[in-house]
C-alpha positions as CSV (number, residue, x, y, z in Angstrom):
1,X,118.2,108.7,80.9
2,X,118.5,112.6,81.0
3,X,114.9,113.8,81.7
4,X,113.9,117.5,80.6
5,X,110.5,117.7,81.3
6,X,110.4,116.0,84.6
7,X,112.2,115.6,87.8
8,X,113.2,112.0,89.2
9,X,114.5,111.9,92.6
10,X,115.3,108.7,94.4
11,X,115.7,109.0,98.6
12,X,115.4,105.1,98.7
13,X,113.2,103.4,99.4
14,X,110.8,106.2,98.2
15,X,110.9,108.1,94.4
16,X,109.7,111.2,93.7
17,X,108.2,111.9,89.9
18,X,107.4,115.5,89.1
19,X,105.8,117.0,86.0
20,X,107.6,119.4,85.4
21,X,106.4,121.7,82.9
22,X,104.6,124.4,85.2
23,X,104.2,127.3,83.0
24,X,102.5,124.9,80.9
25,X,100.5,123.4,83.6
26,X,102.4,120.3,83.5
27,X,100.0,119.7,80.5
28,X,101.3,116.1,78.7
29,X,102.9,116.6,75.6
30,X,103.7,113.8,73.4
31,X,108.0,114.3,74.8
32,X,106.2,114.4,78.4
33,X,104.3,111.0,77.8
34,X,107.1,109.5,76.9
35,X,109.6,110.6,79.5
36,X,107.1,109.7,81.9
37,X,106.7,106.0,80.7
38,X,110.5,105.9,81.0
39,X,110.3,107.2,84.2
40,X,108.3,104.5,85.4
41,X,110.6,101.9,84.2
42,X,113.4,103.6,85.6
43,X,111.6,103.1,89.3
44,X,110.0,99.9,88.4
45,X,113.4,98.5,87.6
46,X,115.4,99.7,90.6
47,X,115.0,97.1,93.7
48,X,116.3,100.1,96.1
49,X,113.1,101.7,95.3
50,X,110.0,100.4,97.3
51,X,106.8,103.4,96.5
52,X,107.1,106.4,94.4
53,X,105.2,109.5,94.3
54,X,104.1,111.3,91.2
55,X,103.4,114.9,91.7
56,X,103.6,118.2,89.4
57,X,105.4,121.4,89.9
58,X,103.5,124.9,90.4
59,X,100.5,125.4,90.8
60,X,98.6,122.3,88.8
61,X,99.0,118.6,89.3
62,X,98.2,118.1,85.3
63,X,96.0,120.0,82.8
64,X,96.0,116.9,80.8
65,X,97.3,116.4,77.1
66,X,98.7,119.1,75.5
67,X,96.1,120.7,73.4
68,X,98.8,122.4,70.9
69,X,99.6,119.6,69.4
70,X,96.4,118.0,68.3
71,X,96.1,121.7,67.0
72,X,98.7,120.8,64.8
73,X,96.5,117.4,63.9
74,X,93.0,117.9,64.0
75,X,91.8,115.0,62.9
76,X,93.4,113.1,66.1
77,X,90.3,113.0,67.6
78,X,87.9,111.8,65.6
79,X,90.7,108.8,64.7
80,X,90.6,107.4,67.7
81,X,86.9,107.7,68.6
82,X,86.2,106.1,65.5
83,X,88.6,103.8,65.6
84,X,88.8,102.8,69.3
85,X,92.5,102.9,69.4
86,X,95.4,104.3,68.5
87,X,97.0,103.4,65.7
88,X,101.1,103.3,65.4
89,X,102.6,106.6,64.6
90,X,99.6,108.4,65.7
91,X,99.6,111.2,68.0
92,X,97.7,108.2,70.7
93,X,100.3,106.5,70.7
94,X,102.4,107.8,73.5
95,X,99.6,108.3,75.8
96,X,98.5,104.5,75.7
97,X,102.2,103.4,76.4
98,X,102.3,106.1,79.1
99,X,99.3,104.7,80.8
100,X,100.3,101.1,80.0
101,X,103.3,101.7,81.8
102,X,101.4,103.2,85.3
103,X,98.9,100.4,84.5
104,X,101.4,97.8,84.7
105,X,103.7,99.6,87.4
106,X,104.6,96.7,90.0
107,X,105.0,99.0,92.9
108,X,102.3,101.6,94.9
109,X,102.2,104.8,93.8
110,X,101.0,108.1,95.6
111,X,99.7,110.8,94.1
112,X,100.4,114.4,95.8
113,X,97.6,116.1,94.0
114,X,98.9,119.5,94.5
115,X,96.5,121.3,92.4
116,X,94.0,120.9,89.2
117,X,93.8,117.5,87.7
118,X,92.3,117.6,84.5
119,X,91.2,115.4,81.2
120,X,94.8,113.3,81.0
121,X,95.4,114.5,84.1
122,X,92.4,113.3,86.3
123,X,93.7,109.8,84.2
124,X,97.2,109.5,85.4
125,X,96.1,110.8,88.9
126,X,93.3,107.5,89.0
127,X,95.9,105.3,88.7
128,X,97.9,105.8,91.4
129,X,97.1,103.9,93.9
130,X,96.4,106.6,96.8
131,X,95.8,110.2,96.2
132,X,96.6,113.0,98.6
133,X,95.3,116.3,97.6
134,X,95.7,120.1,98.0
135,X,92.5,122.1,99.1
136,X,92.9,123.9,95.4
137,X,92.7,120.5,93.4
138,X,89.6,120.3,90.5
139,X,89.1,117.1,89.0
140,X,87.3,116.8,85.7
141,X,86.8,115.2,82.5
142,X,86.4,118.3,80.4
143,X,87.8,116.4,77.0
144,X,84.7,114.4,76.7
145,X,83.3,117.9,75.1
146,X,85.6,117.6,72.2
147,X,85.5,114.2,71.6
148,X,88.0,112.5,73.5
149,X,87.0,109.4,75.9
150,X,88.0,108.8,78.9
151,X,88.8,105.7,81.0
152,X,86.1,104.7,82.9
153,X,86.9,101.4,84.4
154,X,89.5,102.4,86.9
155,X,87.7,105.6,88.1
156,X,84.2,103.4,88.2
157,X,86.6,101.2,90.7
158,X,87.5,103.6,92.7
159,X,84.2,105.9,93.4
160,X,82.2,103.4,92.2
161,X,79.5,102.9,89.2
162,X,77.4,105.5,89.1
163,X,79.5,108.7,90.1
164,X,82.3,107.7,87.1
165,X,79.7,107.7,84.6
166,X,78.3,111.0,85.6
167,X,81.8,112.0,85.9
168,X,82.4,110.8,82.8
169,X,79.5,111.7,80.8
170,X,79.4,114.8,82.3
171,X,82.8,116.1,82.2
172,X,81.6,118.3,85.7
173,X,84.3,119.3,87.8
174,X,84.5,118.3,91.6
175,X,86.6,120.0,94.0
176,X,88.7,118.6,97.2
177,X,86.1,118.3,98.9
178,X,83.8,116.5,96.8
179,X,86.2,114.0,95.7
180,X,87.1,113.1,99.3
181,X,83.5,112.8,99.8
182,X,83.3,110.3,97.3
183,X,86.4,108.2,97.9
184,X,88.7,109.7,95.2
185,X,91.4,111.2,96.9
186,X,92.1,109.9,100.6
187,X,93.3,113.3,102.5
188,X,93.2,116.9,101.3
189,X,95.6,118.8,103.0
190,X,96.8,122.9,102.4
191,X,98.8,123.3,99.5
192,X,102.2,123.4,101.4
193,X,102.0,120.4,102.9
194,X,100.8,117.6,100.0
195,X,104.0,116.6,99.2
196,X,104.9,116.5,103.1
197,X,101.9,114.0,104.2
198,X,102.3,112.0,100.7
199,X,106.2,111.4,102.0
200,X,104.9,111.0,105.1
201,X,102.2,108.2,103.7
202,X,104.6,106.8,101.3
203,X,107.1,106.0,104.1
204,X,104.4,104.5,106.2
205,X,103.7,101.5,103.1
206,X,107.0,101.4,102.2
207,X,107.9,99.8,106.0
208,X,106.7,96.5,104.3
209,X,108.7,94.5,102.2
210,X,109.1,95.4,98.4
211,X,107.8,91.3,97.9
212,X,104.9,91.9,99.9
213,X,103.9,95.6,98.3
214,X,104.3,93.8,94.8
215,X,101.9,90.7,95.9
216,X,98.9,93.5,96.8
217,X,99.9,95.4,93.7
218,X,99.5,92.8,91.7
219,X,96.2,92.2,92.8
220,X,94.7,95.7,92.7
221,X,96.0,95.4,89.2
222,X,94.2,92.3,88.5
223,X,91.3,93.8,90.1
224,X,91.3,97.1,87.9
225,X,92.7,96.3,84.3
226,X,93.4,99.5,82.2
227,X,90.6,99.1,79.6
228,X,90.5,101.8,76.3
229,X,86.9,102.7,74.8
């Protein structure tokens, strides 16, 4: 598959993922979603491949969903507070097979946070597996303002109970510093060098075998289901 909002690089037995929409801040339109689910297969389904990395180009990581287009429905919203889900066809729809995909991706996945990760974002950076940040990163739920929800249950897994729900609830922004603090992110590195220590990391796991990363995978999956309000 030809991508045009993303870069895929393979160097086996690592991949390399990268939003690539910068002057947008890698912010996820409905094209991005999907090319980004595909993505995933397209690593999950090639055995040369051990760990990927999922970065973004410029200056952000992810600004989160693109805003323009639920410009362009604003009702989206409300439908899926009230409703609790997407429904097929709706603007949703792409983002919950997006995160169904990294939910259900077999093999680790780093995150080379190289700058803001926010709303949708701050999501698809939780569920990678390890996070490696810049000094510049922001993470924050800032959608909850305007009605969007977020998902709790992996973030509560990683920093435990009580800071996701203020996260959460709060939609407060925490820098580098803070989130290592807390557990989010595991380094935080200069800007020039996230995606050299997330190669670096990435190397280092994938010295096991593919069998054996998939076994552990499968169990932090097991242990952290994606769950939608």
């Amino acid at each position: 598959m030809a991508y045009e909002l993303l870069l895929l690089e393979k160097d086996s037995p690592l991949a390399t993922i990268t939003l690539n929409r910068p002057e947008k801040r890698n912010a996820l339109s409905h094209a991005l979603r999907l090319e980004l689910a595909a993505a995933i297969s397209d690593v999950e389904g090639d055995d040369a491949i051990s760990v990927a990395i999922l970065t973004g180009a410029g200056p952000a990581f992810c600004a989160g969903f693109d805003l323009s287009e639920f410009k362009q429905d604003p009702e989206a919203f409300a439908d899926v507070t009230a409703a609790g889900a997407p429904e097929e066809g709706s603007i949703w729809t792409s983002g919950q097979l997006m995160h169904e995909r990294l939910g259900a991706f077999t093999k680790p996945l780093i995150g080379a946070i190289n700058g803001p990760a926010l709303a949708g974002g701050f999501d698809i950076a939780v569920q990678c597996d390890v996070r490696i940040a810049s000094e510049s990163t922001l993470f924050g739920h800032p959608e909850i303002k305007f009605g969007a929800p977020t998902l709790f249950t992996i973030l509560s897994q990683i920093v435990g109970g009580a800071i996701a729900r203020d996260l959460a609830l709060s939609g407060r922004r925490i820098d580098a510093a803070e989130a290592h603090r807390v557990g989010l992110v595991s380094k935080v590195v200069p800007a020039d060098s996230v995606m050299e220590e997330a190669v670096t990391y990435a190397r280092t796991v994938a010295e096991a075998p593919l069998d054996a990363l998939r076994a552990v995978k499968a169990a932090i999956v097991k242990a952290a289901p994606l769950a939608f309000p």
